[in-house]
C-alpha positions as CSV (number, residue, x, y, z in Angstrom):
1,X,-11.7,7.2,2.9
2,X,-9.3,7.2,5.7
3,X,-7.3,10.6,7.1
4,X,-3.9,9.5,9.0
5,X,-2.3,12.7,10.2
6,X,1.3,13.2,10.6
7,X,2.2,13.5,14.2
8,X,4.1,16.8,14.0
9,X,1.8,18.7,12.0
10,X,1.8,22.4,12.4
11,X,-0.8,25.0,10.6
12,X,2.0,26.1,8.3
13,X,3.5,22.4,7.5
14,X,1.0,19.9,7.2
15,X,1.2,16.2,6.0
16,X,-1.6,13.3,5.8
17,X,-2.4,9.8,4.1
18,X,-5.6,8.8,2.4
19,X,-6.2,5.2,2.7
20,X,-9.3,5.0,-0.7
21,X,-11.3,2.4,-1.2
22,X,-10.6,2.6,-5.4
23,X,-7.9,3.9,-6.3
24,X,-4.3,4.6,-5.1
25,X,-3.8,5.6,-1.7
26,X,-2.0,8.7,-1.9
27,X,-0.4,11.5,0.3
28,X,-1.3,15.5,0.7
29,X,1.4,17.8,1.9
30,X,1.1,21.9,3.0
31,X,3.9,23.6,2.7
32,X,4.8,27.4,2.3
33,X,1.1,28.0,1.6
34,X,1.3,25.3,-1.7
35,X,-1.1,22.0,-1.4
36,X,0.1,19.3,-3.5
37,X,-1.2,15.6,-3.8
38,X,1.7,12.9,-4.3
39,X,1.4,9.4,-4.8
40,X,5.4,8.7,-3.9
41,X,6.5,9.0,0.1
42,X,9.6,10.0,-1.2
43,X,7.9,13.3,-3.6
44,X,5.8,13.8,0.0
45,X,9.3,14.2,2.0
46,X,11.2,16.2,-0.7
47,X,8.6,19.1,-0.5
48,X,10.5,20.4,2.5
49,X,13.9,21.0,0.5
50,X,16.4,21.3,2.8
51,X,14.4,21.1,6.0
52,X,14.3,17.6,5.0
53,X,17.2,16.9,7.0
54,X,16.1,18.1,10.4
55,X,14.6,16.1,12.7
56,X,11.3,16.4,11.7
57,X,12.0,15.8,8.7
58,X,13.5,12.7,8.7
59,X,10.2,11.5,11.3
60,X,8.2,12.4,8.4
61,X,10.4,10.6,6.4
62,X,10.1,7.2,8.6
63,X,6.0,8.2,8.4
64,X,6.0,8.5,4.5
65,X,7.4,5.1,4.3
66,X,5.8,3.5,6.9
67,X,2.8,4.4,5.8
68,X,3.1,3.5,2.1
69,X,4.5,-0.1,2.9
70,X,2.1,-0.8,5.3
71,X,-1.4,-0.2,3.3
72,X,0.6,-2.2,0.2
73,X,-1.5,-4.9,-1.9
74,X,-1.5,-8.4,-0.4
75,X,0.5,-10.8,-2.5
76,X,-1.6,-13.2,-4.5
77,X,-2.1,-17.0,-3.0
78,X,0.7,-19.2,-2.6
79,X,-0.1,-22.1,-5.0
80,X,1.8,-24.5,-3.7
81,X,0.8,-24.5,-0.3
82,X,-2.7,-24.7,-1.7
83,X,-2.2,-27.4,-4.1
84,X,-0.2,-29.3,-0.5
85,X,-3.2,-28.8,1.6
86,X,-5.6,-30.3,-1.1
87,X,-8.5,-27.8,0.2
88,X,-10.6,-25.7,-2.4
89,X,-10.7,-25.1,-5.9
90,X,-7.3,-23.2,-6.2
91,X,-5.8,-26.6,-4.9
92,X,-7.1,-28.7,-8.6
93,X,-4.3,-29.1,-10.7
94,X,-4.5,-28.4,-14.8
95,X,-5.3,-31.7,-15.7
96,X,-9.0,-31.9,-17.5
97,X,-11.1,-33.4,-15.1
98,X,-12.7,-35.7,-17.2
99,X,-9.6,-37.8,-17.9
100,X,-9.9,-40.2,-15.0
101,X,-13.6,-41.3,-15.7
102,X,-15.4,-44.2,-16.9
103,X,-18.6,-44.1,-18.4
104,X,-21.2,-46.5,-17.3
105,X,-23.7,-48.4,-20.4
């Protein structure tokens, strides 16, 4: 498990990431002496109410989101480009490989 911080943390308003190994990554907030776990950036920067809209909450706005999109899933293979290259198993098409045989008496 992986603690990021939010830069302008203060002992009373306190934000930071878990990056998990299983599971979903996931965000903690501190705010008016309440600790909640969210899952959303979004739910993490709507904890401040209407602080949100101050400076530091719209940096940890830009963190929140940052954050979330950088630690996403990668996307699956590109088939195609596989199946152009002709390299590995992912590249074999669905045909049954024993179409194009012969069999030797």
């Amino acid at each position: 498990m992986k603690v990021i911080p939010f830069e302008g943390n203060t002992p009373t308003c306190n934000f930071e990431y878990f990056r998990v190994r299983e599971g979903p990554n996931y965000f903690v907030s501190y705010y008016k002496n309440s600790s909640r776990l969210h899952y959303d950036p979004k739910e993490c920067w709507r904890v401040l109410g209407v602080a949100k809209f101050t400076d530091t909450g719209k940096a940890l706005k830009e963190w929140a989101v940052e954050m979330y999109e950088s630690n996403l899933p990668k996307p699956e293979l590109d088939m195609a480009a596989i199946a152009a290259q002709g390299f590995g198993p992912e590249a074999h098409t669905d045909e049954e490989p024993n179409d194009n045989t012969r069999t030797i008496i």
